[in-house]
C-alpha positions as CSV (number, residue, x, y, z in Angstrom):
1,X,34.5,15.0,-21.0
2,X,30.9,14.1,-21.7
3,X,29.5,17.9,-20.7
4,X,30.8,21.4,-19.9
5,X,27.2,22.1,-18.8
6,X,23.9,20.2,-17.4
7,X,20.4,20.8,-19.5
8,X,19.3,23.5,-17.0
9,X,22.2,25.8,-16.9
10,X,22.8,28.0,-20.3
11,X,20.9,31.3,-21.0
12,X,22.2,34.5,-22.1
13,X,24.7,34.9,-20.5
14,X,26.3,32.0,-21.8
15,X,25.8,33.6,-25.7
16,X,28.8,32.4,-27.9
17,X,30.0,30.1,-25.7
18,X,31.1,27.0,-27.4
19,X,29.5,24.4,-24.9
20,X,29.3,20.0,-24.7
21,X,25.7,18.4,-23.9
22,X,24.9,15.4,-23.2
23,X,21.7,13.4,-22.1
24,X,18.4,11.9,-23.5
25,X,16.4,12.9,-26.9
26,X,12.9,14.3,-25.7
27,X,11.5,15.4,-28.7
28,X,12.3,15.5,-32.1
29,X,10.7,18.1,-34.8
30,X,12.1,17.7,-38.2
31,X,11.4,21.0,-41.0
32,X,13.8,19.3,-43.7
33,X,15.7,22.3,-43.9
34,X,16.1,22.7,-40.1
35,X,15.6,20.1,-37.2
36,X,15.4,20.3,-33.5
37,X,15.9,18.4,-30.7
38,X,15.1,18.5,-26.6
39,X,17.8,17.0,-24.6
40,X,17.0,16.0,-21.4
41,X,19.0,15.5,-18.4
42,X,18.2,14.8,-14.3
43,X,18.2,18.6,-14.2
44,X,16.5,20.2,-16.9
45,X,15.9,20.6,-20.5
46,X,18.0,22.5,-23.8
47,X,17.0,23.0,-27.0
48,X,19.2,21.9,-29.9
49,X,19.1,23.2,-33.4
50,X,20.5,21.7,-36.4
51,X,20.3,23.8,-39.4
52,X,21.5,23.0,-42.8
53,X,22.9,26.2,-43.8
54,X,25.4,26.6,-40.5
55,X,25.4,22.6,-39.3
56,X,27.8,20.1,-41.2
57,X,25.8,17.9,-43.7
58,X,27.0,14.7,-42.0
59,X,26.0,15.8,-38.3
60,X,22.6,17.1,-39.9
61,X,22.4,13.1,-41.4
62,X,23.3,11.5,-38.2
63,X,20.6,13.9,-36.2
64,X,17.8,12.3,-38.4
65,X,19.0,9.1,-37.3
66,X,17.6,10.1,-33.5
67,X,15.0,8.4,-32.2
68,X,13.1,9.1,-28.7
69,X,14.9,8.7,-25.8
70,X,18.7,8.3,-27.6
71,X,21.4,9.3,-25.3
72,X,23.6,11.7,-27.0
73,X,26.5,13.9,-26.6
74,X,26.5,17.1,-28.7
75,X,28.8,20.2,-29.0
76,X,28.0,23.7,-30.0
77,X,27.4,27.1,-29.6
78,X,24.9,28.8,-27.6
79,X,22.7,31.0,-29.8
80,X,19.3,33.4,-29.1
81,X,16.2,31.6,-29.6
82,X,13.7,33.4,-31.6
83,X,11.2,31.6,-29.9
84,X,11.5,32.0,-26.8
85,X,9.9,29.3,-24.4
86,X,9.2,31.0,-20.4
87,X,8.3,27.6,-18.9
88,X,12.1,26.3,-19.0
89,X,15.3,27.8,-17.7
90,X,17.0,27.4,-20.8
91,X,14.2,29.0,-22.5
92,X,15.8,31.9,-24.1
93,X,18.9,29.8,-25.9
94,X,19.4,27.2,-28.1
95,X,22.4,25.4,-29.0
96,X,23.2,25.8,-32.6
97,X,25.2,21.7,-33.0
98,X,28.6,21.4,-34.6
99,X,28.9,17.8,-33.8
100,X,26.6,14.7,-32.6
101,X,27.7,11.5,-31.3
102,X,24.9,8.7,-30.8
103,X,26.5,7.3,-27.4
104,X,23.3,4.7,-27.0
105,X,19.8,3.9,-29.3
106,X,17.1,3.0,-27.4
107,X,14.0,1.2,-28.6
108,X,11.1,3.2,-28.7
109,X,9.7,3.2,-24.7
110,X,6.5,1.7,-24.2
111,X,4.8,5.0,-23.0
112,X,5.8,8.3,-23.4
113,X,8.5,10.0,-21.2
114,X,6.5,13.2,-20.3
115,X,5.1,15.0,-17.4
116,X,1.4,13.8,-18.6
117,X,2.2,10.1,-19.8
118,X,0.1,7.4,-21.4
119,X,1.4,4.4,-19.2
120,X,-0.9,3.1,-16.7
121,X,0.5,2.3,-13.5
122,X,1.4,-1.3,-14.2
123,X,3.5,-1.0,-16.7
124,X,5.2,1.9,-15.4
125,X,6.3,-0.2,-12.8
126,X,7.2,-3.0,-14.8
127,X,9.7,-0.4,-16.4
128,X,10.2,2.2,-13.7
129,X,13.7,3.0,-14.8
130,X,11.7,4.7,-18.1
131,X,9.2,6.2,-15.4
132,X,12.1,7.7,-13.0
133,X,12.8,9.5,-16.2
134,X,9.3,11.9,-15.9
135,X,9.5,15.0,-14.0
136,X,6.9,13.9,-11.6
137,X,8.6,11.2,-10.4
138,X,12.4,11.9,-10.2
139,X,11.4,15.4,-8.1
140,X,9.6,13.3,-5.8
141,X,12.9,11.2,-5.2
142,X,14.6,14.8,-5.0
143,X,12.4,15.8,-2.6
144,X,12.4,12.8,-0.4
145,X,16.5,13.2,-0.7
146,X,15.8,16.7,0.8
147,X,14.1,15.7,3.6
148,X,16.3,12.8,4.5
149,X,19.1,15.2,4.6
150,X,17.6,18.0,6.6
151,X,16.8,14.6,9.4
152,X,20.5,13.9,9.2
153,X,21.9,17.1,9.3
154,X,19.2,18.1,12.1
155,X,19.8,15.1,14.1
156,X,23.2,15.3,13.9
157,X,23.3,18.8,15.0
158,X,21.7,17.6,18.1
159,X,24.2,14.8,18.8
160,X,22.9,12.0,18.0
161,X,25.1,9.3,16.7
162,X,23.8,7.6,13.6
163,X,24.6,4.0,13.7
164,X,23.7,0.5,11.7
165,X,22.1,-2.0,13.4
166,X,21.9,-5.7,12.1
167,X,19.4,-6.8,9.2
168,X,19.6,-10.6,10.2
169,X,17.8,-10.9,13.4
170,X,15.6,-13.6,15.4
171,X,12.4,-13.8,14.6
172,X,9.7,-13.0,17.3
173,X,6.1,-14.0,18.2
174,X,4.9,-10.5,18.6
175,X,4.0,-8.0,15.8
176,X,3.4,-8.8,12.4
177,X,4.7,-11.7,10.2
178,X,8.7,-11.6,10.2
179,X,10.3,-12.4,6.8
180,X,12.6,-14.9,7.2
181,X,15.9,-16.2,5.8
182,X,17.3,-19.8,5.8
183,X,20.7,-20.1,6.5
184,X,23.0,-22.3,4.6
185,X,25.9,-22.9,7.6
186,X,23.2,-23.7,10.2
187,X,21.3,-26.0,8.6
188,X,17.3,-26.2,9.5
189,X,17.9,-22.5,11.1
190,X,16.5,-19.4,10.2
191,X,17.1,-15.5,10.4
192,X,14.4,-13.1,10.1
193,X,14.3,-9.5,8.6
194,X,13.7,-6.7,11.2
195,X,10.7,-5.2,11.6
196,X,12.3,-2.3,13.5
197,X,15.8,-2.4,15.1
198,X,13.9,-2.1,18.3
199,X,15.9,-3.9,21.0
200,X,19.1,-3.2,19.3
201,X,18.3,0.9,20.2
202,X,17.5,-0.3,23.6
203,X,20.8,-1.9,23.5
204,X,23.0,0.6,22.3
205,X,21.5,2.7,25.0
206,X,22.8,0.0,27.4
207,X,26.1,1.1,25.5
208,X,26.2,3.8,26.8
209,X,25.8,6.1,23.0
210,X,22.9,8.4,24.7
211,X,21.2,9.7,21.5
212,X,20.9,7.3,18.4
213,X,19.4,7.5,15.2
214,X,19.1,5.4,12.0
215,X,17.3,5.7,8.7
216,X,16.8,2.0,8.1
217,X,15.1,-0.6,5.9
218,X,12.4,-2.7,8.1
219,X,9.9,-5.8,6.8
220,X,6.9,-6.8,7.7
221,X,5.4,-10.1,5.9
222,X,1.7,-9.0,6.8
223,X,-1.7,-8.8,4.5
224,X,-0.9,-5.5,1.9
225,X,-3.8,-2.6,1.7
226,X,-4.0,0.1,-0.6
227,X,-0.7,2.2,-0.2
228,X,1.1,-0.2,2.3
229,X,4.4,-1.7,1.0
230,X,6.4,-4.6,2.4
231,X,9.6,-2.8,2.9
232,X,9.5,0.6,4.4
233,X,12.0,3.4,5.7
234,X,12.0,4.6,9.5
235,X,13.6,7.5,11.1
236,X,14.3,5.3,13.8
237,X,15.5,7.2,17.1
238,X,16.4,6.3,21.0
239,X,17.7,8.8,24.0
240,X,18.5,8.3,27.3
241,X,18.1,10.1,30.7
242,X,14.6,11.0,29.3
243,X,11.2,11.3,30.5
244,X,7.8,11.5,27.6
245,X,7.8,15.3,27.7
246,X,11.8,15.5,26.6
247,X,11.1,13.3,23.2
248,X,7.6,14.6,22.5
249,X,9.5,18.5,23.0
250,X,13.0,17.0,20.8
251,X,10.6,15.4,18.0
252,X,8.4,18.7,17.9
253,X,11.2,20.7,17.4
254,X,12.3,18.1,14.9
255,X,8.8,18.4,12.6
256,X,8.7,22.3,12.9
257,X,12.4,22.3,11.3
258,X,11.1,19.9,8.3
259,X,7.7,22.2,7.8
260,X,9.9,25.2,8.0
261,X,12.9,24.0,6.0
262,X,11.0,21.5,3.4
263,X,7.4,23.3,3.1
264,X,8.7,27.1,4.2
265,X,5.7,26.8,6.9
266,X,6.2,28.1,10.4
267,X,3.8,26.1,13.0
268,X,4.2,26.8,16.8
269,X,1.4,24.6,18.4
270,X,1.1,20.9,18.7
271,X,-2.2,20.1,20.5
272,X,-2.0,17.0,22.2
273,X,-5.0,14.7,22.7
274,X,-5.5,11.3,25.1
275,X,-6.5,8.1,22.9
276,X,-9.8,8.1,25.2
277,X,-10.7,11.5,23.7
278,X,-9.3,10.4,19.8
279,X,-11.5,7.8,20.3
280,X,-14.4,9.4,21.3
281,X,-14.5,12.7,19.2
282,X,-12.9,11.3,16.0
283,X,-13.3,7.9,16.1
284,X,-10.0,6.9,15.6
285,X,-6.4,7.0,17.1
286,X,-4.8,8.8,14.1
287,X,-7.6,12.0,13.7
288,X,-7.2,14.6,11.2
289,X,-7.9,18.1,12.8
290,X,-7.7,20.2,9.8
291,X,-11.4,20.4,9.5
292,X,-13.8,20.3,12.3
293,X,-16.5,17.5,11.9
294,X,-16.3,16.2,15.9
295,X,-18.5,12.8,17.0
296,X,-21.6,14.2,19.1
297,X,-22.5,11.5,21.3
298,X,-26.6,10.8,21.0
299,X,-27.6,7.9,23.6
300,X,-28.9,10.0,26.0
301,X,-31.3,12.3,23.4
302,X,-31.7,9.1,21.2
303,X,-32.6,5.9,23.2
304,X,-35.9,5.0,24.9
305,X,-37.8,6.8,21.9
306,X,-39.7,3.8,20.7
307,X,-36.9,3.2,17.8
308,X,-35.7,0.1,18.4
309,X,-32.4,0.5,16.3
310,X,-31.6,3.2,18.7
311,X,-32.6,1.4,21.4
312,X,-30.3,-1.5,21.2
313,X,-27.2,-0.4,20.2
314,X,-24.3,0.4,22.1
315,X,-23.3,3.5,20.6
316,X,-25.3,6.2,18.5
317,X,-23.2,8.8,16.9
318,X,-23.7,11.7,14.7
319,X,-21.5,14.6,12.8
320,X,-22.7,17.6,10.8
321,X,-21.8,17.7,7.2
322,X,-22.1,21.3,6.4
323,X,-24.3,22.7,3.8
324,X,-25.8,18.7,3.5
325,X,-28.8,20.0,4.1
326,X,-29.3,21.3,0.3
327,X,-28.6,17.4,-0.4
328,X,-31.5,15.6,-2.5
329,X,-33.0,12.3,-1.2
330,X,-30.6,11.1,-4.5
331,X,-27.8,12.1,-2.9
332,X,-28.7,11.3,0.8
333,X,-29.2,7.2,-0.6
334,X,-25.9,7.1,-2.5
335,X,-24.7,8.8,1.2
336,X,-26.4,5.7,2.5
337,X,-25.3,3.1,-0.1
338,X,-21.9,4.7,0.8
339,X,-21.4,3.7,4.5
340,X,-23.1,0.4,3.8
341,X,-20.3,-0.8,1.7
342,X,-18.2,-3.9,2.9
343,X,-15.3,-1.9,3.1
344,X,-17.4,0.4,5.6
345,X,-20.1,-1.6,7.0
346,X,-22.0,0.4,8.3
347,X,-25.9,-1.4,7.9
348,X,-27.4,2.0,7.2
349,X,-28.0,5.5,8.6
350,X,-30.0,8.1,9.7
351,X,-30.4,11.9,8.5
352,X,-31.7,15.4,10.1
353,X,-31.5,17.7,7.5
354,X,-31.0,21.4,9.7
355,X,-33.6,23.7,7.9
356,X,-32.3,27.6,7.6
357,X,-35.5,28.4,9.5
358,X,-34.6,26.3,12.1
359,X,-36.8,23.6,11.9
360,X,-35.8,20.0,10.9
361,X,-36.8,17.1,9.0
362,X,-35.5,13.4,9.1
363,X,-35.9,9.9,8.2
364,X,-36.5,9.2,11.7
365,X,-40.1,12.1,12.5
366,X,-42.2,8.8,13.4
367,X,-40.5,8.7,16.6
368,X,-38.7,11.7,17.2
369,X,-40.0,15.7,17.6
370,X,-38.6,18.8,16.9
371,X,-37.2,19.0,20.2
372,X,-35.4,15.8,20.2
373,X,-34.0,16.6,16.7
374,X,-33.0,19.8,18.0
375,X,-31.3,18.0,20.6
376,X,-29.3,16.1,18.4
377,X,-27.9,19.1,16.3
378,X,-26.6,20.9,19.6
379,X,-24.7,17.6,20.5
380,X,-23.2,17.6,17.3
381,X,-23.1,21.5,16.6
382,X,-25.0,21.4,13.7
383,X,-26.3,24.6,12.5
384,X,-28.9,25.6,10.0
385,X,-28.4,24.2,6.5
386,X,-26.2,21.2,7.5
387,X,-27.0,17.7,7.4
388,X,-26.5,15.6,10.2
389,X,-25.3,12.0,9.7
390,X,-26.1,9.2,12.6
391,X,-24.6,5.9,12.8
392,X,-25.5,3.1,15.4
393,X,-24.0,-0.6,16.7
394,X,-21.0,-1.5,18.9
395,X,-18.9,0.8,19.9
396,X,-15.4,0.6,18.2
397,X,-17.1,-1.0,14.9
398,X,-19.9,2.3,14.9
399,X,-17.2,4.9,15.4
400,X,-14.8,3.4,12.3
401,X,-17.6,3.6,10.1
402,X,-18.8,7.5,11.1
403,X,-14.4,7.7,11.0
404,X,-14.6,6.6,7.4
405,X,-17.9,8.4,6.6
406,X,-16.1,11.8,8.2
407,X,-12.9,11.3,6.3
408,X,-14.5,11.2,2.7
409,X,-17.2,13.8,3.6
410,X,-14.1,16.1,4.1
411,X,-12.7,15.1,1.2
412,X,-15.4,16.0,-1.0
413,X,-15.8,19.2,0.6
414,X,-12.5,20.4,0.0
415,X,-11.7,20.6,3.6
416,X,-8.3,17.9,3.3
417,X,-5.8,20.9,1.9
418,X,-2.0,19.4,0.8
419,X,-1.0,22.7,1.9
420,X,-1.7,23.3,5.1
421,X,-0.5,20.9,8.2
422,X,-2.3,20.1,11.5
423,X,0.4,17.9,13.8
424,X,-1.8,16.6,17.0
425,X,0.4,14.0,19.4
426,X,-2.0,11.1,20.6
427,X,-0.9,9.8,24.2
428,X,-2.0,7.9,27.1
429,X,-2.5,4.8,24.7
430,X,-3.7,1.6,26.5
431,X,-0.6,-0.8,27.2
432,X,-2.9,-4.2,26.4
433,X,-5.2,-5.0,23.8
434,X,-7.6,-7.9,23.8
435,X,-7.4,-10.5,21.2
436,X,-10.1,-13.0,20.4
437,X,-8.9,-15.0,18.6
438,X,-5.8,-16.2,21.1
439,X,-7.7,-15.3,23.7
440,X,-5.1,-13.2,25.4
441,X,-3.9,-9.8,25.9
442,X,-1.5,-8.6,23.8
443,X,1.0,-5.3,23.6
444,X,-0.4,-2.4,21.8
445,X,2.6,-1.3,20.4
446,X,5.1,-3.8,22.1
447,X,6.4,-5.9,24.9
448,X,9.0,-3.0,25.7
449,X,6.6,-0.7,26.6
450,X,6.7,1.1,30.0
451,X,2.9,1.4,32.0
452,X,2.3,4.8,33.3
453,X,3.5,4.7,37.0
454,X,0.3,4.9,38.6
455,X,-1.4,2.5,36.8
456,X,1.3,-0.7,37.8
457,X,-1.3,-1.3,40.4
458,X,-4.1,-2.1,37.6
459,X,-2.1,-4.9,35.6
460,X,-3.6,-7.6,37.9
461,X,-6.9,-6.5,38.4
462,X,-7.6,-4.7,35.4
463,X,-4.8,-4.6,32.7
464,X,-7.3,-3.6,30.2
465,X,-7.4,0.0,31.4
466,X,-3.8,0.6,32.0
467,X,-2.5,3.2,30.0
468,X,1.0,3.5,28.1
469,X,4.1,5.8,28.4
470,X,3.3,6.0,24.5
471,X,2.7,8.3,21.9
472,X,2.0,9.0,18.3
473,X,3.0,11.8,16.2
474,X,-0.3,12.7,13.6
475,X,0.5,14.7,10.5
476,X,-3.1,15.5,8.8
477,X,-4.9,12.4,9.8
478,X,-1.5,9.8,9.1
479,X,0.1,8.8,12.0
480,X,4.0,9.6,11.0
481,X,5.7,8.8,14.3
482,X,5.2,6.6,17.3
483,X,7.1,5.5,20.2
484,X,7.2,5.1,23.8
485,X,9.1,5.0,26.9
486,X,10.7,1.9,27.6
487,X,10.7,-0.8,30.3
488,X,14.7,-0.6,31.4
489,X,14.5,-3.2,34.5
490,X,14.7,-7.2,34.3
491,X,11.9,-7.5,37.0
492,X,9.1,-5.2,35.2
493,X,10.0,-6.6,32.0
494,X,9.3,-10.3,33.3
495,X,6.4,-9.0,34.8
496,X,5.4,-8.0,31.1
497,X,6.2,-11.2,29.5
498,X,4.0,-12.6,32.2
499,X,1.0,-10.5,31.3
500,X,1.3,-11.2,28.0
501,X,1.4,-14.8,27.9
502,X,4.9,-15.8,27.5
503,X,6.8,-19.1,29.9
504,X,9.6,-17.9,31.8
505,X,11.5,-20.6,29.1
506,X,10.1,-18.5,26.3
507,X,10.7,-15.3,27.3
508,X,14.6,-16.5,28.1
509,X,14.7,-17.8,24.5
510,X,13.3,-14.6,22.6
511,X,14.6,-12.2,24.9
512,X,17.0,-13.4,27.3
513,X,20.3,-11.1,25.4
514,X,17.7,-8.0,26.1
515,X,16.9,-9.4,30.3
516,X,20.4,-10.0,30.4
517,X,21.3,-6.5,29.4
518,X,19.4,-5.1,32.0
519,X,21.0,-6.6,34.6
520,X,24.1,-4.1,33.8
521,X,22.7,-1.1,34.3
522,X,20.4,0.2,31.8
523,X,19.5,3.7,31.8
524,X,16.5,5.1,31.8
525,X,15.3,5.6,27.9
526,X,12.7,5.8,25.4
527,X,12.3,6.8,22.0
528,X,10.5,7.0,18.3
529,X,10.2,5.9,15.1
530,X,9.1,8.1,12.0
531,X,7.6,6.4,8.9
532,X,10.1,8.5,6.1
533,X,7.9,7.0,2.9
534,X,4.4,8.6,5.0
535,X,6.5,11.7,6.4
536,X,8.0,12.4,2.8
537,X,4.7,12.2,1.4
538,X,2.7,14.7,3.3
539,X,5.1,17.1,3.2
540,X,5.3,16.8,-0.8
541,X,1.4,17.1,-0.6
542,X,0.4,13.6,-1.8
543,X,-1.3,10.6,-0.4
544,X,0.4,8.2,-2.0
545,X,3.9,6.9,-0.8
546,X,4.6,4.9,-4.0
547,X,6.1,7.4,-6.4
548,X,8.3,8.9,-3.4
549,X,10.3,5.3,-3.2
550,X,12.2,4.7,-6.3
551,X,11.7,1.0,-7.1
552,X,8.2,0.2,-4.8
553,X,6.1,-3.2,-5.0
554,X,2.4,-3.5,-6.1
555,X,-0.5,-3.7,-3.5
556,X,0.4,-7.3,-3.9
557,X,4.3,-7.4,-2.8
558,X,5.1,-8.1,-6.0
559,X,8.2,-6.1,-8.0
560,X,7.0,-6.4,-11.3
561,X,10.1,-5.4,-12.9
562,X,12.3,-7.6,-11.4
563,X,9.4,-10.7,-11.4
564,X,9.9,-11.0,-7.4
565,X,9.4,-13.2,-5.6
566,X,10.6,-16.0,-7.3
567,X,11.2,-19.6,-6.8
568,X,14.3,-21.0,-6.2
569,X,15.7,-23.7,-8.2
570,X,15.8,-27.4,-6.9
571,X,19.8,-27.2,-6.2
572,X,19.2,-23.9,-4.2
573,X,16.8,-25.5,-2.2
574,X,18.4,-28.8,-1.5
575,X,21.9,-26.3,-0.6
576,X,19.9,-24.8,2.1
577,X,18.4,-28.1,3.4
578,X,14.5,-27.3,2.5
579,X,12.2,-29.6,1.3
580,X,9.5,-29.1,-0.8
581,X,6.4,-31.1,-1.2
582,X,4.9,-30.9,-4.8
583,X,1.3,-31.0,-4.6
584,X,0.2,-33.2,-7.5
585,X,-4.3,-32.1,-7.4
C-alpha cells in the first residue's frame, strides 16, 4: 500500500494517527536542525516535518537528498502545526516522518510547478505533463470531467442511448478540409477523419434508436485562428418524431441543468432572435447580449448631406459607447487606428461626442447640424456623455467591423462578466450561401438541412432568401450549439444536391448509402451538436479552450511535445503505396 490517505484529507481529527503519503515534493525548506517538505498530490497538499530530535538520523539523511518534484512515499504520524496555514485543508497538521522512500528523482523541471509559474506557454506545452501538475490546469480538466458527466448522466436520464459511431469515414466535398488516412489493404484509397458523425445520427435514426447522443472526437484540416484547434469534442445529439420547437425546448432544458448544476445559476429565459435581426442589430450571427450596445441604422439621417463617404456606401452604422464622450481626441485616434487595423479593416470612422448639455460635437459639423446629430444619437440611443461610433461601406463587411469594434469596446468597459450568462438561440438561418469564388451556392450549415416549408417554393426563383429549419445555441457571444432539422426523404434530398451543384453520379457516389436509407422509411428527425472544449469553457469563466483539453495543439496544429506531425519514413511510405516527389530548388 502506497497511501492510507490522499494530500487533502488529514486535519485534527486525524491527530495521532499513524498514516502513509505518497506524491510529489513541492517545496523543500531546510533549518539544519529541522526540515520540511510539501507533498503534493491530484487532490491537495500536506506538510511534512522531519525533525532531528524525534525523526531517525538516516530518514532525516535521505530527506536532504529530495529534490523538487521527487515522488515519494512517507509514513508518520499526524501532529498539530504550530503554524497553522488557512489557505489549505490540511492546514492545521503536519505529519511528523518516521520513514521515506525515494520511489522516483526527477530532474529539476524547466519551470516551476506552482499556481503562478515562470514557463511561457511554449514550453509548457512542450512539457504539459509538468504543466497538468499546476493547480490551474488540472481543475480545469476536473471541471471539464464535471461537466461531461452531468451531459451523460442528464442525457441518459432522458433516454438517449449513447452510441460510437465510426472514425474512418469517406471524405466529402462539402465543409472544411477532411483529414485523411491512406489505407494499406486498398491500395491508392483513402479514409478520412469525421468532421461530425453527421449522417451516421441520421442513420441510426433510420435504425430505429429515437434519441442518440455521443461525446466524440471530430477533425477538421482547415486554416487555425487564435483559440481554434484541429481536433475538437462535440456533444453530438439526434431525435426523432421531432419538430424545431421539441429540440430547441430538450437542449434549453439541457443548458439550464449545466448553469444550475456546474455554475449554481438558475436562468429561466432564452430569448430567441432571427439571423435577419442578429445581423442587423449586432452585426453578427453569434451576438453577445450581456451588454446592450445595439447597431442604429443611419442611411436615412446620414446620406444626401453633401458627405460623400456617407453618400456612397451601402451601409452607415453607429453604436453608443457609454461615457466616450469624456474620451480625448488621443483616445478617439487610437479608437480610429483601432478599427483600421487589417485584422478589422475598417478605413476609418466617424465620432459624435453626446455633450451633458445636450448639445453635440463631431468630426463630421461641416456637413452635418445639431439636428441631424441629434438624429443619429436617437437611432442609436445615445444619451448625454456617450460617444457615438459610425462605420460605413458594404454591408456584411461594415457591420463585422462595428461587430469587432462593439465586442472590444465591451470588453474594456467591463461589460463581458465570466459570471453572469446570457443564452439567445439564433434561428431562421438562410439554407444557401453564395460563394465567389466557385461561383455557386453552397449549404450554410449542410447538405442535410431541411428549408422551412413555406419557403420550397423560393429554391428556383430565389434560393438566396430561403430560410433554414436551423438554429444556433449562443452562450455570451460564442455560439456553443447548432443544428437543424433534417431532410428525411430521397426526393427533397436530390433536389438539394441539385441546388447545390452536385451530378446525379456524384451525389450517388458521396451519398448514395444515406439516399438509399431513405427509401426505408426514415422518420422524421433533427438534431444538435454542442462544442464541449467552447461549452466547458464558458462555464469555467475563460476564453480560452486550451488549458480545458489536456494535451491541445498550438495555433499552428502542431503538438509540440510529441513533435507532430511528422514524416514518415521512406519504407512507410512505399508500404502504403505513396509517392513522394523530392523537390531538389
Amino acid at each position: 500500500m502506497y497511501r492510507t490517505h490522499d494530500n487533502n484529507t488529514l486535519n485534527l481529527k486525524n491527530l495521532g494517527e499513524k498514516v502513509k503519503l505518497s506524491g510529489w515534493a513541492q517545496t523543500i525548506r531546510d533549518k539544519g536542525f529541522i526540515i520540511w517538505i510539501d507533498i503534493r498530490d491530484r487532490y491537495g497538499m500536506t506538510q511534512l516535518v522531519f525533525d532531528a530530535e524525534r525523526t531517525p538520523e538516516a530518514v532525516v539523511k535521505k530527506a536532504r537528498e529530495i529534490g523538487r518534484e521527487y515522488v515519494i512515499q512517507i509514513e508518520g504520524e499526524v501532529i498539530e502545526r504550530e503554524s497553522k496555514n488557512k489557505n489549505i485543508s490540511t492546514g492545521e497538521i503536519e505529519i511528523l516522518v518516521e520513514d521515506l522512500k525515494i520511489l522516483n528523482a526527477s530532474k529539476t523541471p524547466p519551470f516551476t510547478i506552482e499556481d503562478e509559474t515562470d514557463g511561457g506557454e511554449d514550453l509548457r506545452m512542450k512539457y504539459r505533463y509538468l504543466d497538468l501538475r499546476r493547480s490551474p490546469v488540472k481543475n480545469k480538466l476536473l471541471f471539464r470531467s464535471k461537466v461531461s458527466m452531468a451531459i451523460r448522466n442528464y442525457l441518459s436520464q432522458k433516454d438517449f442511448v449513447d452510441v460510437e459511431t465510426p472514425y474512418l469515414i469517406k471524405s466529402t466535398p462539402e465543409g472544411a478540409r477532411d483529414f485523411v488516412v491512406p489505407s494499406r489493404m486498398n491500395e491508392g484509397q483513402f479514409y478520412a477523419l469525421p468532421q461530425s458523425p453527421q449522417t451516421f445520427k441520421q442513420l441510426l435514426m433510420v435504425g430505429g434508436l429515437d434519441k442518440y447522443f455521443q461525446i466524440v472526437k471530430c477533425f477538421r484540416d482547415e486554416d487555425l485562428r487564435a483559440d481554434r484547434q484541429p481536433e475538437f469534442t462535440q456533444i453530438d445529439c439526434e431525435m426523432s418524431f421531432v419538430d424545431q420547437e421539441e429540440i430547441l425546448e430538450t437542449f434549453e432544458d439541457l443548458t439550464k441543468h449545466l448553469l444550475k448544476e456546474i455554475n449554481g445559476v438558475e436562468i429561466e429565459k432564452f430569448p430567441r432572435m432571427t439571423y435577419a435581426d442578429a445581423m442587423r442589430k449586432y452585426g453578427n450571427d453569434k451576438p453577445d447580449i450581456r451588454f446592450g450596445m445595439e447597431f442604429g441604422e443611419l442611411n436615412e439621417v446620414t446620406q444626401h448631406k453633401e458627405f460623400k463617404v456617407f453618400n456612397e456606401a451601402e451601409l452607415v452604422v453607429g453604436i453608443a459607447i457609454s461615457g466616450g464622450a469624456s474620451y480625448s481626441r488621443k483616445e478617439i485616434d487610437k479608437l480610429i487606428d483601432w478599427v483600421r487595423r487589417p485584422q478589422v479593416g475598417a478605413k476609418g470612422m466617424v465620432y459624435v461626442k453626446c455633450n451633458d448639455d445636450g448639445s453635440f460635437k463631431s468630426s463630421v459639423d461641416k456637413f452635418y447640424d445639431q439636428d441631424d446629430l441629434k438624429a443619429w444619437a436617437e437611432k442609436t440611443g445615445a444619451q448625454p456623455g456617450d460617444l457615438i461610433a459610425v462605420l460605413s461601406g458594404d454591408v456584411n463587411e461594415t457591420r463585422a467591423q462595428l461587430s469587432a469594434l462593439r465586442m472590444e469596446m465591451a470588453t474594456r468597459l467591463g461589460l463581458r462578466k465570466a459570471d453572469e450568462f446570457a443564452p439567445l438561440w439564433v434561428v431562421d438561418f438562410p439554407l444557401l450561401e453564395w460563394d465567389e469564388d466557385s461561383k455557386r451556392f453552397h449549404a450554410m450549415h449542410h447538405p442535410f438541412t431541411s428549408p422551412k416549408t413555406e419557403d420550397l417554393d423560393k429554391l428556383k426563383s430565389n434560393p438566396g432568401e430561403v430560410r433554414a429549419n436551423a438554429y444556433d445555441l449562443v452562450l455570451n457571444g460564442n455560439e456553443i450549439g447548432g443544428g437543424s432539422i433534417r431532410i428525411h426523404d430521397k426526393e427533397t434530398q436530390s433536389k438539394m444536391f441539385d441546388y447545390l451543384g452536385f451530378s446525379e453520379e456524384e451525389a450517388r457516389a458521396q451519398f448514395g448509402f444515406l439516399m438509399d436509407a431513405f427509401e426505408y422509411g426514415a422518420p422524421p428527425h433533427g438534431g444538435i451538436a454542442f462544442g464541449l472544449d467552447r461549452l466547458v469553457a464558458i462555464l469555467g469563466g475563460q476564453e480560452s479552450i486550451r488549458d480545458f483539453i489536456a494535451f491541445p495543439k498550438n495555433n499552428s496544429g502542431r503538438d509540440i511535445m510529441i513533435d507532430a506531425p511528422a514524416q514518415l519514413s521512406t519504407d512507410q511510405l512505399k508500404e502504403l503505396n505513396i509517392e513522394v516527389k523530392l523537390s531538389l530548388d
